[in-house]
N, C-alpha and C positions, 0 to 999 in steps of 0.2 A: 425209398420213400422216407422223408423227414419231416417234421416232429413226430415219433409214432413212441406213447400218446402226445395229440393235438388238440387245440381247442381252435384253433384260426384259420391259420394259413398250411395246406399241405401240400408239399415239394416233390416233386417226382423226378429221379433221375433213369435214364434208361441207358444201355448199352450205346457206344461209340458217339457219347452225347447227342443222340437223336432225341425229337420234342413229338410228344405224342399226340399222335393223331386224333384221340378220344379218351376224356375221362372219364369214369364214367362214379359214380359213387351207388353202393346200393345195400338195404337194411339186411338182417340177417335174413327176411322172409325170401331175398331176391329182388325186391319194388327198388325200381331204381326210382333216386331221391333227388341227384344233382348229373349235369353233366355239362360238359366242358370242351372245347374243340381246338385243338391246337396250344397247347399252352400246357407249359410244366409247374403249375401251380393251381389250388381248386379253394376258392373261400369255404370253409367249412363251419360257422361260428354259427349259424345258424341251426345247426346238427344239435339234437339232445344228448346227452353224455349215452355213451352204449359202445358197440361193437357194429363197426361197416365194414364192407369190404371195397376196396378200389379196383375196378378193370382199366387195364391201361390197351390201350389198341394201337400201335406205332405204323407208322408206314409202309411199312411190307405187310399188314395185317396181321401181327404176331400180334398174340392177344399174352399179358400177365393179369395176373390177379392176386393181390396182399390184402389178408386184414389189418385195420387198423382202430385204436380205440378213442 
């Protein structure tokens, strides 16, 4: 995951270049805030400055999860 910090645009890479299934973006409480479907990139600029976290969901249904500020 790149820019980590971001203010834009954030990039998600995942093992053997697979593109993820679901993005998911969510506040520190858990409230997810953004989410995204197929696609290794998530606009964020609309985000207040803080701490999120990102769930990624790929294809076989492996789930990651990074914070990101």
């Amino acid at each position: 995951m790149f820019p980590n910090p971001s203010s834009g645009i954030l990039n998600i890479e995942l093992p053997n270049k697979q593109k993820p299934l679901r993005l998911v973006i969510r506040n520190f409480n858990g409230n997810i805030l953004m989410e995204n479907h197929e696609s290794n990139t998530i606009l964020i600029d609309k985000l207040s400055r803080g701490i999120y976290f990102v769930e990624v969901t790929d294809v076989n249904q492996k789930k990651y999860f990074k914070k990101f500020i």
